[in-house]
N, CA, C and O of each residue as an XYZ file, in Angstrom:
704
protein
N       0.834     -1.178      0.000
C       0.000      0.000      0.000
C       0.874      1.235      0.000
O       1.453      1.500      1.054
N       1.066      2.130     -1.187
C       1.334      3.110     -1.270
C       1.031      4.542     -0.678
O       1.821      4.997      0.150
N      -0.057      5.262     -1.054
C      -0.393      6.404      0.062
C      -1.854      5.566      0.463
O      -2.664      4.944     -0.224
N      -1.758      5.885      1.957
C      -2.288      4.797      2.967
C      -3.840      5.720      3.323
O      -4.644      5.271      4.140
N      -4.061      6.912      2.650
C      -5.434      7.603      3.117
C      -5.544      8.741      2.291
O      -4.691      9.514      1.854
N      -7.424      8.656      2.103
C      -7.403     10.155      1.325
C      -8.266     10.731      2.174
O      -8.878      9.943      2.896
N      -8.522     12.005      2.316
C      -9.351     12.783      2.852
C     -10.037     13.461      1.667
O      -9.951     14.688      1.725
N     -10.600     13.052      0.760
C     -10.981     13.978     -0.242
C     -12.345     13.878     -0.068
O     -12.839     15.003     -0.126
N     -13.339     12.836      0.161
C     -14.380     12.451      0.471
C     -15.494     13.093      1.382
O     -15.125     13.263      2.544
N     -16.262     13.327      1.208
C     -17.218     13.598      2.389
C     -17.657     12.507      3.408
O     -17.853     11.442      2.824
N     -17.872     12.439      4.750
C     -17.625     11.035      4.749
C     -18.939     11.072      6.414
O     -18.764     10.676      7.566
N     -19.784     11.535      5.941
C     -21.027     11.874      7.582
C     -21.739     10.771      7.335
O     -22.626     10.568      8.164
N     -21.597      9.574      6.013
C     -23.165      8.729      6.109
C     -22.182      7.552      5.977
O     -22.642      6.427      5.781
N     -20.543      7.794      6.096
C     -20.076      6.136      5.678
C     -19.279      5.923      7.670
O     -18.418      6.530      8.308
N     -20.207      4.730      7.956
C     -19.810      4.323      8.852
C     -19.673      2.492      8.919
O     -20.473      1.556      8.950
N     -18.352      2.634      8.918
C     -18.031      1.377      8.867
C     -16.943      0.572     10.496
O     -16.085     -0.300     10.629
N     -17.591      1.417     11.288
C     -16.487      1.042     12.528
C     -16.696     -0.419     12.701
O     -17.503     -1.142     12.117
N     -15.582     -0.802     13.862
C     -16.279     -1.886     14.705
C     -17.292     -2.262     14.783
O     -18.340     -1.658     15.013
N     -17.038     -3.610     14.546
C     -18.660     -4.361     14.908
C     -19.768     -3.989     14.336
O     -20.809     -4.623     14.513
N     -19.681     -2.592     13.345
C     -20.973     -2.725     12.713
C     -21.745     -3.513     12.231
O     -22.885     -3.221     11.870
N     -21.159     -4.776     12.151
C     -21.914     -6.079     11.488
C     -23.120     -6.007     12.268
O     -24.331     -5.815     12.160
N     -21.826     -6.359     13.465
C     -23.362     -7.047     14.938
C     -24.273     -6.079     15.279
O     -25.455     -6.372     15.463
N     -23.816     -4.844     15.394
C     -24.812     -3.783     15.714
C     -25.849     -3.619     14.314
O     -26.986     -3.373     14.716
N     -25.807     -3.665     13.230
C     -26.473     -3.639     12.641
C     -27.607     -5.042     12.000
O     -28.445     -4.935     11.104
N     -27.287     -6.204     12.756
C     -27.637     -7.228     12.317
C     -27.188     -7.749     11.255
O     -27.768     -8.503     10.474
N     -25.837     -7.226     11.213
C     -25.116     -8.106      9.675
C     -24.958     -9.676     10.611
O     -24.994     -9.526     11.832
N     -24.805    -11.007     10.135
C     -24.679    -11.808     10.972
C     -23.600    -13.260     10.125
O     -22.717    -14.055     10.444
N     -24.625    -12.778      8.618
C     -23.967    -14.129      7.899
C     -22.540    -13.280      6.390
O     -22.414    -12.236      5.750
N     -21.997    -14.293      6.515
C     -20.617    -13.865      5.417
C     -21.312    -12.796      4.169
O     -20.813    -11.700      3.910
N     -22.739    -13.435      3.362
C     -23.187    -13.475      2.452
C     -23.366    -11.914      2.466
O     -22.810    -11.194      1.637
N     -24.295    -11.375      3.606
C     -24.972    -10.273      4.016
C     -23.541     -8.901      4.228
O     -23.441     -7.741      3.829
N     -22.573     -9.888      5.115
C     -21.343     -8.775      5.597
C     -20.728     -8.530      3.557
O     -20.479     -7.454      3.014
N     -20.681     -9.522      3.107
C     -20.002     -9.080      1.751
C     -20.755     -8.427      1.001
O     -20.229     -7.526      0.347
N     -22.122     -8.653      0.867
C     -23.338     -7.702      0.143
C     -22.716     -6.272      0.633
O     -22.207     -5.487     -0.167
N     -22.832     -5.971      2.313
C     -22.909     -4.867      2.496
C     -21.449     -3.967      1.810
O     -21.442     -2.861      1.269
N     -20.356     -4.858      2.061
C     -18.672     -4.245      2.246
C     -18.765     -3.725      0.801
O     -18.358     -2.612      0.464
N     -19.453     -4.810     -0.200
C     -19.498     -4.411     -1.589
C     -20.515     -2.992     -2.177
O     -20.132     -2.157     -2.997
N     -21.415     -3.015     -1.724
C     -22.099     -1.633     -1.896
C     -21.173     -0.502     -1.690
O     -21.030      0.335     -2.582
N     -20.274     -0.390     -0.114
C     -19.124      0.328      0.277
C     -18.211      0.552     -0.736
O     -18.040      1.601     -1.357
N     -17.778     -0.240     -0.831
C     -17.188     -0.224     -2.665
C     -17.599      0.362     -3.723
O     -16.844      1.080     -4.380
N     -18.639      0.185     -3.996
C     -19.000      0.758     -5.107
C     -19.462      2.133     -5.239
O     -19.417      2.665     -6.348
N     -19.988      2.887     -4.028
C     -20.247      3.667     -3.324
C     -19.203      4.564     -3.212
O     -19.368      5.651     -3.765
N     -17.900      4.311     -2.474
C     -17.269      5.282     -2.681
C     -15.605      4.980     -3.621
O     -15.150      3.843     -3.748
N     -15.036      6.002     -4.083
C     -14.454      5.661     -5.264
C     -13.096      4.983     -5.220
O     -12.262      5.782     -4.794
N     -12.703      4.091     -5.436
C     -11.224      3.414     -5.896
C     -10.512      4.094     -5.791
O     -10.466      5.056     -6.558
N      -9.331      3.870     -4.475
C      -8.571      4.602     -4.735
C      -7.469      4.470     -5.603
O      -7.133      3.287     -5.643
N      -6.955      4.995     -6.121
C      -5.559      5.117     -7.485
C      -5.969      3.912     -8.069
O      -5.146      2.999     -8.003
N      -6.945      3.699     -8.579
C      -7.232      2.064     -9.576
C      -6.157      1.716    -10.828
O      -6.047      0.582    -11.296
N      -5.214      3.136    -11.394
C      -4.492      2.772    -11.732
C      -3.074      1.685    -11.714
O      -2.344      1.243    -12.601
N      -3.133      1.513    -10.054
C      -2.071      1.112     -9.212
C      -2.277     -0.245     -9.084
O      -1.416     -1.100     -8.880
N      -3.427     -0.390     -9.212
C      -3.584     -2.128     -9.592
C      -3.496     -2.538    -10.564
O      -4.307     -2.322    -11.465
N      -2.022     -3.577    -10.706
C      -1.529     -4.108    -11.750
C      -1.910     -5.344    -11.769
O      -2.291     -5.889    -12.805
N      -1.855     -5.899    -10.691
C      -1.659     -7.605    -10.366
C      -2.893     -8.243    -10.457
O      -3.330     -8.281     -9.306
N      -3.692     -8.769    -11.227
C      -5.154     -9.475    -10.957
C      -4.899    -11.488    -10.576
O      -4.519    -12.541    -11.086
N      -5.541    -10.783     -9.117
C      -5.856    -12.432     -8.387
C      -6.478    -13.620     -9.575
O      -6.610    -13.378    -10.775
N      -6.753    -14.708     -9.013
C      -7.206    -15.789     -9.631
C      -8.958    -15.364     -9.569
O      -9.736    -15.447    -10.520
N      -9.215    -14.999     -8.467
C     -10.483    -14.563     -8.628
C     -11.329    -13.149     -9.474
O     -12.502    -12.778     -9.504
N     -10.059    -12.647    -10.093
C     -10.519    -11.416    -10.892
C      -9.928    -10.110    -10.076
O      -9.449     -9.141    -10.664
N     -10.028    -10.219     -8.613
C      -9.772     -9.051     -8.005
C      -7.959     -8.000     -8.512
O      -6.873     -8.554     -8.688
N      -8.204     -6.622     -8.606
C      -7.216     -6.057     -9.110
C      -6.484     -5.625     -7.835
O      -7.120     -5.112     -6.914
N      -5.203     -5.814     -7.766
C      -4.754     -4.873     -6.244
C      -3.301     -4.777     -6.814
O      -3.031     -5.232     -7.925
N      -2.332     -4.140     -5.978
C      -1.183     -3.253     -6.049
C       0.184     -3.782     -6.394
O       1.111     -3.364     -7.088
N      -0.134     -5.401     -5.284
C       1.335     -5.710     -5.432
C       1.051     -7.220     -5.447
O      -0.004     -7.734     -5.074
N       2.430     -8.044     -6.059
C       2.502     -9.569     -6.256
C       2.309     -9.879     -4.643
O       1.508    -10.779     -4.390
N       2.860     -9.329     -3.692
C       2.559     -9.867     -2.408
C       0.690    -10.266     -2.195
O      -0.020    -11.233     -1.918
N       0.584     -9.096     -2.470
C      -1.050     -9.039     -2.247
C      -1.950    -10.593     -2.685
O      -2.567    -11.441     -2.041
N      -1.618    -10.384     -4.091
C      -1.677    -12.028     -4.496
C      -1.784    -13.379     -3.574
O      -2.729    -14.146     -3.391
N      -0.646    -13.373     -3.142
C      -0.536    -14.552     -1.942
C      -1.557    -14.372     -1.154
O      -2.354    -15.302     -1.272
N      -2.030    -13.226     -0.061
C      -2.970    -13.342      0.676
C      -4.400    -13.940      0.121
O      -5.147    -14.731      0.698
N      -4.553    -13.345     -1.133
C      -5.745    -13.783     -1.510
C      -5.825    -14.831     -2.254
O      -6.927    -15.264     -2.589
N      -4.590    -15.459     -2.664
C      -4.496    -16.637     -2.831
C      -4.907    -18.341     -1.469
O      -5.272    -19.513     -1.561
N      -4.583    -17.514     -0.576
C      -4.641    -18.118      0.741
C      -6.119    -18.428      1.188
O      -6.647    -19.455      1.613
N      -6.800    -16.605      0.824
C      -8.085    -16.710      1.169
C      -9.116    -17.448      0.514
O     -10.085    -17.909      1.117
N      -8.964    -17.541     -0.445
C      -9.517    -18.313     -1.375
C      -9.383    -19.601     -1.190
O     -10.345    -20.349     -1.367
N      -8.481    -19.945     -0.902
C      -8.042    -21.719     -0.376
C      -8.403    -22.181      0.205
O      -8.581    -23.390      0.059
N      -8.922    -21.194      1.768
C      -9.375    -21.292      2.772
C     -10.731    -21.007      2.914
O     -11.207    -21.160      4.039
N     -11.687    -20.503      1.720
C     -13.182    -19.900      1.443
C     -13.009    -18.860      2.673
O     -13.943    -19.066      3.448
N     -12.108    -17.741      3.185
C     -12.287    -16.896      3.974
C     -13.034    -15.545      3.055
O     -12.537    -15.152      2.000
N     -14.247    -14.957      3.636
C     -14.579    -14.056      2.754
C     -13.637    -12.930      3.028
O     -12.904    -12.784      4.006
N     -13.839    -11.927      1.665
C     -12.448    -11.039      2.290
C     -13.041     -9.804      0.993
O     -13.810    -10.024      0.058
N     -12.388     -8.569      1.358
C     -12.440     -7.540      0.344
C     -11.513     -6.729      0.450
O     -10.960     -6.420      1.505
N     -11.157     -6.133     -1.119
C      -9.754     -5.023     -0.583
C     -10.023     -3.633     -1.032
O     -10.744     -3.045     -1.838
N      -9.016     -3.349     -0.047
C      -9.486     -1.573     -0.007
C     -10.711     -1.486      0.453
O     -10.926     -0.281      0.324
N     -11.784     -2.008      0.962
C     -12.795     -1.536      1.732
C     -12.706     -0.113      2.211
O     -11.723     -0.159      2.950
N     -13.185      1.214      2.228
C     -13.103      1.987      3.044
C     -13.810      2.278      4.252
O     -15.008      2.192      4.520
N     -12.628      2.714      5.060
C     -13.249      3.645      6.516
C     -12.794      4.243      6.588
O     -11.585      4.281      6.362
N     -13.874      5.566      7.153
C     -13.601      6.516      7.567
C     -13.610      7.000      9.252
O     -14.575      6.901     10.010
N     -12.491      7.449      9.528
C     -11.707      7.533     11.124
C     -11.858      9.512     10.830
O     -11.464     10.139      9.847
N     -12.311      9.857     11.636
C     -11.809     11.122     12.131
C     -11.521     12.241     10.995
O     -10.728     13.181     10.938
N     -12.552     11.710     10.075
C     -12.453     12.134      8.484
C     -11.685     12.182      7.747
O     -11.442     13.007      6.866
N     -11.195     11.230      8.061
C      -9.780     10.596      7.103
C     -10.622      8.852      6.772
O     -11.199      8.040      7.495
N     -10.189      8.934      4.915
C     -11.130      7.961      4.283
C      -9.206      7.284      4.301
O      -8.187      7.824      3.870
N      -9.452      5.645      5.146
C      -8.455      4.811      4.668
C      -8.955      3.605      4.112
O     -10.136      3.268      4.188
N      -7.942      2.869      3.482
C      -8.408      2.107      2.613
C      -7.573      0.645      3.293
O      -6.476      0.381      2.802
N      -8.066     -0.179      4.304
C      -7.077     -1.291      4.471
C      -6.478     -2.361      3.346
O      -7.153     -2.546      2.334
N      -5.748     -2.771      3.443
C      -5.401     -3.881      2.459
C      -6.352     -4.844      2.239
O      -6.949     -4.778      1.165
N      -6.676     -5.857      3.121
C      -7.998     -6.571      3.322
C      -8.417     -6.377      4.345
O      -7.749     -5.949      5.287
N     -10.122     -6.765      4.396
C     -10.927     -7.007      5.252
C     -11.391     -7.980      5.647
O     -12.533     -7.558      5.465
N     -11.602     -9.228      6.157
C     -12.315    -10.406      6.626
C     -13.267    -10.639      7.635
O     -13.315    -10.160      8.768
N     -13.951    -11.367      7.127
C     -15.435    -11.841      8.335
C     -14.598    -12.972      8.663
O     -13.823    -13.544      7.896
N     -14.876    -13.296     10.132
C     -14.649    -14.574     10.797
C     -16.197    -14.903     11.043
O     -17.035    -14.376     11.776
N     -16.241    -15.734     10.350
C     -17.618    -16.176     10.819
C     -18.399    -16.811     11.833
O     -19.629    -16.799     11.862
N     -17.573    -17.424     12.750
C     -17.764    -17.823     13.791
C     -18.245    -16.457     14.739
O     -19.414    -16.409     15.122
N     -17.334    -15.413     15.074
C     -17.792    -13.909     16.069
C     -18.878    -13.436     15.013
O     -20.047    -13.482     15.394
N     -18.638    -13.022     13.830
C     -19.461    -12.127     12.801
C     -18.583    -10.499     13.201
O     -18.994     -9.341     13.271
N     -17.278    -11.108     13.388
C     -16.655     -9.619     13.268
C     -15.025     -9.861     12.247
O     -14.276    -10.750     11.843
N     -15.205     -8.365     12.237
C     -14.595     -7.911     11.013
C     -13.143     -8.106     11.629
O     -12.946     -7.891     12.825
N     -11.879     -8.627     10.556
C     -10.557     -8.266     10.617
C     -10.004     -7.813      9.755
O     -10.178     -8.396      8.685
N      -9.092     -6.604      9.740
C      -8.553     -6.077      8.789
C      -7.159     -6.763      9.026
O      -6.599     -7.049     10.084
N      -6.715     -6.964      7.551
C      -5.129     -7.297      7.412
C      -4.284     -6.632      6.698
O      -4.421     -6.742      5.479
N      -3.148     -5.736      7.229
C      -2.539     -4.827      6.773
C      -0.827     -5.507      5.975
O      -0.090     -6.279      6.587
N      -0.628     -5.149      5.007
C       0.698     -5.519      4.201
C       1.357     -4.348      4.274
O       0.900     -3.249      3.958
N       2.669     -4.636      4.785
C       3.444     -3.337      4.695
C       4.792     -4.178      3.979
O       5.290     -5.239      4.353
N       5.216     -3.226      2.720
C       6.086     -3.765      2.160
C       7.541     -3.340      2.670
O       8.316     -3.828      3.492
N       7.583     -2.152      1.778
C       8.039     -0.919      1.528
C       8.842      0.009      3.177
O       8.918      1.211      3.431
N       9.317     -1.248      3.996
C       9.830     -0.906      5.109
C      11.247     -0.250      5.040
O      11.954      0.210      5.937
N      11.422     -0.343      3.800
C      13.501      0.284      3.868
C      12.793      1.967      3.732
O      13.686      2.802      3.880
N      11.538      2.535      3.509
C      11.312      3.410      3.062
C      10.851      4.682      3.912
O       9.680      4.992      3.690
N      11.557      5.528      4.887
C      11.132      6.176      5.531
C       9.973      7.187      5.731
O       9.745      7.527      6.891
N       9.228      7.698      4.752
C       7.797      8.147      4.656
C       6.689      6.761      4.288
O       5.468      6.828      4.428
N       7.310      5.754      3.885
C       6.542      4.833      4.077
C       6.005      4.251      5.593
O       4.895      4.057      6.089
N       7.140      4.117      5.957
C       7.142      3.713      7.583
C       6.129      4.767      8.431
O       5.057      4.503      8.975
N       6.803      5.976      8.356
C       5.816      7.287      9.088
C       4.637      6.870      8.413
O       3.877      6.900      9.381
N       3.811      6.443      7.307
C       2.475      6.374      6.738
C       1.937      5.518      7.637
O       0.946      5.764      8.325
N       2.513      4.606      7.646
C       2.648      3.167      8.315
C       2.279      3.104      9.829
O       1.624      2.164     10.278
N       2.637      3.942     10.454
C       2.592      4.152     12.194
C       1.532      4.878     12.217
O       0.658      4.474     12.984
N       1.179      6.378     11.283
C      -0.328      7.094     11.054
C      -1.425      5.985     10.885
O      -2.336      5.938     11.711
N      -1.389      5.377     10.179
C      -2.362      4.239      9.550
C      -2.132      3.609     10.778
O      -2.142      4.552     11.568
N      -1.948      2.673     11.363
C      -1.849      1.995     12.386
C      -2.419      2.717     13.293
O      -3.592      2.534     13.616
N      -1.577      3.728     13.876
C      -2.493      4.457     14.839
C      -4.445      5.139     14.727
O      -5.298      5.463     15.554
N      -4.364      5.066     13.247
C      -5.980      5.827     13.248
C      -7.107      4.258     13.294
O      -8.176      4.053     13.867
N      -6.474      3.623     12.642
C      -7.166      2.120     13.106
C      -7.279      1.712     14.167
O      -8.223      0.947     14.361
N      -6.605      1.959     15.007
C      -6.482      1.752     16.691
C      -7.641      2.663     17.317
O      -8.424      2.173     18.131
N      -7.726      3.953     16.931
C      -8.866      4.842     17.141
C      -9.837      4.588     16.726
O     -10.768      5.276     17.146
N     -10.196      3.407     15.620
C     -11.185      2.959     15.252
C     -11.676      1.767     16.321
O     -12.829      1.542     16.689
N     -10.809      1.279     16.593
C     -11.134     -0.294     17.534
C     -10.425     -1.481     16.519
O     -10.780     -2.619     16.215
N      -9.720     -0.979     16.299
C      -8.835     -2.160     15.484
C      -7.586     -2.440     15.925
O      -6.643     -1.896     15.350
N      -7.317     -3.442     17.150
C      -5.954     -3.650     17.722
C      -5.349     -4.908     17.413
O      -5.896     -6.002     17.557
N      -4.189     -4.700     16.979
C      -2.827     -5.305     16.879
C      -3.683     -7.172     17.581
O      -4.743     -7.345     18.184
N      -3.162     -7.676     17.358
C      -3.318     -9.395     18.223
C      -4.963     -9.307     18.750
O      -5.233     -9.927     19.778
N      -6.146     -8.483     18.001
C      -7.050     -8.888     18.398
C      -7.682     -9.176     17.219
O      -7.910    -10.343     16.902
N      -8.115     -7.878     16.260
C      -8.384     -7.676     15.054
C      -8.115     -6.964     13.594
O      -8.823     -6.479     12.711
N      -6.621     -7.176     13.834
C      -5.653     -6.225     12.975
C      -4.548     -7.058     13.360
O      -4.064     -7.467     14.415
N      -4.320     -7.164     12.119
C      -2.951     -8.380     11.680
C      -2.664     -7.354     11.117
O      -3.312     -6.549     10.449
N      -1.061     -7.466     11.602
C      -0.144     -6.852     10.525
C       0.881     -7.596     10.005
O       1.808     -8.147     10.598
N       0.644     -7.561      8.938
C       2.149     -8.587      8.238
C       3.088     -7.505      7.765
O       2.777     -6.314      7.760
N       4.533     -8.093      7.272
C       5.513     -7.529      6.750
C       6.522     -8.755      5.942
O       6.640     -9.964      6.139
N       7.160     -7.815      4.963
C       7.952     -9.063      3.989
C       9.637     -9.063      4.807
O      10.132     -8.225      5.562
N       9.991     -9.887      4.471
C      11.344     -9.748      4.752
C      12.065     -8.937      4.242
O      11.406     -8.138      3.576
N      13.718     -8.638      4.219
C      14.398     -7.865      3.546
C      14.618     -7.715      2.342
O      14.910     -6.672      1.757
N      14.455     -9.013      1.822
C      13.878     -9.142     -0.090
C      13.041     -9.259      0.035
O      12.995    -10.443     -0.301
N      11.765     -8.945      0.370
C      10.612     -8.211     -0.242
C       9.544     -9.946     -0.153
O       8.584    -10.241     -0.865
N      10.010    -10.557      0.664
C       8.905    -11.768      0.035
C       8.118    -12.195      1.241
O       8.832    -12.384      2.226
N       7.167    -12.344      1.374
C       5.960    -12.851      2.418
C       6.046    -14.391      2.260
O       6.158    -14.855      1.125
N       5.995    -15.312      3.480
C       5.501    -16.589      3.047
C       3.802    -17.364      3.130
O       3.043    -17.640      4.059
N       3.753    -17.485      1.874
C       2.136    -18.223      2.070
C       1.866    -19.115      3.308
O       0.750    -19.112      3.828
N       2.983    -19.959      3.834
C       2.733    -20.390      5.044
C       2.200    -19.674      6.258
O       1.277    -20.012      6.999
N       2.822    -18.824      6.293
C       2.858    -17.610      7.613
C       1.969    -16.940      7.426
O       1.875    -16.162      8.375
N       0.997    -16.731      6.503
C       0.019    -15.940      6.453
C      -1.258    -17.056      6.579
O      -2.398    -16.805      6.971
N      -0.742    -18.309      6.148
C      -1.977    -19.195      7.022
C      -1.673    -19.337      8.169
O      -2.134    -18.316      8.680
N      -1.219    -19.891      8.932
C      -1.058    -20.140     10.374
C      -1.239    -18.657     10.783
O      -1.412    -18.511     11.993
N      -1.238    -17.832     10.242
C      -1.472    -16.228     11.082
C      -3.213    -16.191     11.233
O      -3.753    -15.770     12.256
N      -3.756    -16.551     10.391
C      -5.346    -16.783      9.627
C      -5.980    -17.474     10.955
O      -6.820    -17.090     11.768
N      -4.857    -19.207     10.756
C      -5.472    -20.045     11.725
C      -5.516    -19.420     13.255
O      -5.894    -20.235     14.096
N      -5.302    -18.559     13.576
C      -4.892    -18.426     14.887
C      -5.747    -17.160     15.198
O      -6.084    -17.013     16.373
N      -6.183    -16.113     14.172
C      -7.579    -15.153     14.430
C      -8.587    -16.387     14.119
O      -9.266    -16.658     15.109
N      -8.778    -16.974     13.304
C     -10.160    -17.868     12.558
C     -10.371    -19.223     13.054
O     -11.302    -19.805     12.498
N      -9.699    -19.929     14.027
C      -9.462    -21.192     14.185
C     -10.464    -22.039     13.424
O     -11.639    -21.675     13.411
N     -10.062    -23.222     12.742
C     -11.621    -24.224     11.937
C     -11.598    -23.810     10.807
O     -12.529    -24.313     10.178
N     -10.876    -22.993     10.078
C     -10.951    -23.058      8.475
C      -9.720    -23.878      7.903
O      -8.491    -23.950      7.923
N     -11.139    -24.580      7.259
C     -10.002    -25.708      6.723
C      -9.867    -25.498      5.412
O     -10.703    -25.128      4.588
N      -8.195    -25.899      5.237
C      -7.715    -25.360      3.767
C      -8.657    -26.076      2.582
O      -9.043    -27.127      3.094
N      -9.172    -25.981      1.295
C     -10.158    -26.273      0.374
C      -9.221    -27.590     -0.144
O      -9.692    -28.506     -0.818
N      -7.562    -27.498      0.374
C      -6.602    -28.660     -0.228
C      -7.079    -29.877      0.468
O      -7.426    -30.874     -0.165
N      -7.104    -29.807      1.928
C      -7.230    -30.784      2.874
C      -8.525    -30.728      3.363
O      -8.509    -31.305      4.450
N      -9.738    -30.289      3.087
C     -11.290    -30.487      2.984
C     -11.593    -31.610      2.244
O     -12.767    -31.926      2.055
């Protein structure tokens, strides 16, 4: 994820905090993805140019890393959407992914940070982190954060066992 928020938006009718599922009676995957997708369509893509890479499932996003996650999710039937927006404190951000655990009926965002040798990346990186936290999105509860190594590569392993351990019971579509 390149620039990590826009404020260009008007943003008084998009509320997407915490738990809105449950508070609103979102309950099943079907209903939480109906809704995340209206959100989408609703408000506008950010830099759509920037998506180069198209998943197996059609979806367009930024980077070959990205790929893997949703390669994963898919393996695993985890529902998921990217770039979802929320808006924090009128700042419209866009997480990397979003996921229903279906078991709670609450939302996890999963953040990719590549681009760590990169010092305004990093500062983006700690902003973003921190305004999600103001949302109710913490670190080891419901906000995964991943990162690649020093060459740049994520392992598909580590991003399942990261999965298994917010989602426990999703079983891979290999070993189903």
């Amino acid at each position: 994820s390149s620039d990590v928020c826009s404020s260009d938006l008007q943003n008084n009718d998009l509320d997407l905090r915490l738990n809105y599922c449950l508070d609103s009676g979102i309950k099943s995957q079907e209903d939480w993805l109906a809704y995340k997708n209206e959100m989408i369509k609703k408000y506008p893509v950010k830099d759509p140019q920037g998506r180069k890479h198209t998943a197996l499932d059609g979806t367009k996003v930024r980077s070959k890393s990205e790929l893997n996650y949703i390669s994963v999710f898919l393996g695993r039937s985890i529902p998921y959407v990217y770039e979802c927006p929320i808006s924090i404190e009128g700042n419209v951000i866009y997480p990397d992914f979003t996921i229903f655990n279906p078991s709670t009926g609450e939302e996890i965002i999963i953040e990719h940070f590549g681009r760590m040798d990169l010092l305004k990346y990093r500062e983006q990186m700690l902003w973003k982190i921190n305004m999600l936290m103001k949302a109710g999105y913490y670190p080891g509860r419901n906000l995964i954060l991943c990162f690649e190594d020093p060459d740049g590569n994520i392992d598909l392993e580590t991003i399942a066992r990261t999965l298994d351990i917010y989602i426990p019971g999703i079983p891979s579509r290999q070993s189903a």
